[in-house]
N, C-alpha and C positions, 0 to 999 in steps of 0.2 A: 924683921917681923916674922913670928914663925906663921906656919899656915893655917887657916882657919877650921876647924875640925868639926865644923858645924856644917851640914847637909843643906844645899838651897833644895835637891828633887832627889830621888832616889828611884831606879826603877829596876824591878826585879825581873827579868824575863824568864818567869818560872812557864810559861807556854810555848816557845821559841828553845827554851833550854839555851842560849847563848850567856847567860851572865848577868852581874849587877851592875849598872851605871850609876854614878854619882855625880851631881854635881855640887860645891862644894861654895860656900858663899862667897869664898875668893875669886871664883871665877874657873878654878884647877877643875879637870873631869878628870874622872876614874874609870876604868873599865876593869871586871873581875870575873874571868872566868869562875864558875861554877866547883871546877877540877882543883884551880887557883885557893878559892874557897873555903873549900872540905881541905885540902892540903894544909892551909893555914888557920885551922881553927885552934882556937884561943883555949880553950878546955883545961883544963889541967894534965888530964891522959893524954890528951896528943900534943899539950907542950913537952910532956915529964919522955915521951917519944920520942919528939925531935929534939930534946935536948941530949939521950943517949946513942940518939943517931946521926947527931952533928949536923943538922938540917936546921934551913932556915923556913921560917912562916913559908907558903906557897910551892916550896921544894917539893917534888914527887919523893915517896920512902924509894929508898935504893933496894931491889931485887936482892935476894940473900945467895950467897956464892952457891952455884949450881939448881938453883931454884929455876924451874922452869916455868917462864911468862904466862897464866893461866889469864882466860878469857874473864874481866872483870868490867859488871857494867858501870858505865862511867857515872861520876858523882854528878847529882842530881837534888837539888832537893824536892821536896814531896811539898812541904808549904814554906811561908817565913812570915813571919812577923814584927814588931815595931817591942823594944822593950824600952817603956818608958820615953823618954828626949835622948838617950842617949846612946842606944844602939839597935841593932836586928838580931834573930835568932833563927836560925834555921831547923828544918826538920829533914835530913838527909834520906835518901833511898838506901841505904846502907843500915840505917836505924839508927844514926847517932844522932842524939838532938842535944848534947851539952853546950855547946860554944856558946858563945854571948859575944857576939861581932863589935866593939863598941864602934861609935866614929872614929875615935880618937887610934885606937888599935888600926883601922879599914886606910884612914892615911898616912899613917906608918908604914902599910906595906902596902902602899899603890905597884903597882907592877909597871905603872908607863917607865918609858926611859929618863925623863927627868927627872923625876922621884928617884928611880934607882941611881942614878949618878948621886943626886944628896945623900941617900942611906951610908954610900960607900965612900964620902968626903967625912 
């Protein structure tokens, strides 16, 4: 049976800055860093990104050969919202507001280790 991709709670700890919890009507919880997040947004630009940089959803971009580590403040969002039954949308500190988080995309790349074992089976 695959897993349910419908949300029982969702909570955004946009005051804490620690991440989004989900919990999922199966019972599955998620935890998402913020960083996690903005790395894996669904957009079409930072898919069309990660796809010419071999990155998967949630991957940090790889620093470019001799690029030196400049201080960058960490991803954050500024607000989020519910779009529609079917997913969230975030507004970043960075100023990107494209992505459209759905459910269905957010349990696809849960980051716990039981997830990542399935993704990689």
């Amino acid at each position: 049976m695959p897993p349910s991709i419908d949300p029982k709670s969702v909570k955004v700890n946009l005051t804490t800055g620690n991440g989004m919890d989900i919990e999922w009507k199966d019972g599955h919880r998620s935890h998402y860093s913020f960083v996690y997040l903005r790395d894996a947004c669904p957009c079409a630009l930072c898919d069309d990104e990660r796809e010419k940089t071999k990155r998967e959803p949630g991957e940090p971009p790889k620093p470019k050969p001799g690029e030196l580590p400049m201080f960058k403040e960490k991803a954050k969002p500024v607000s989020a919202e519910g779009v529609g039954k079917y997913a969230i949308k975030f507004n970043w500190n960075d100023r990107h507001e494209l992505g459209i988080y759905s459910w269905q995309f957010l349990r696809d790349v849960c980051p716990c280790e039981e997830c990542k074992t399935q993704q990689k089976s």
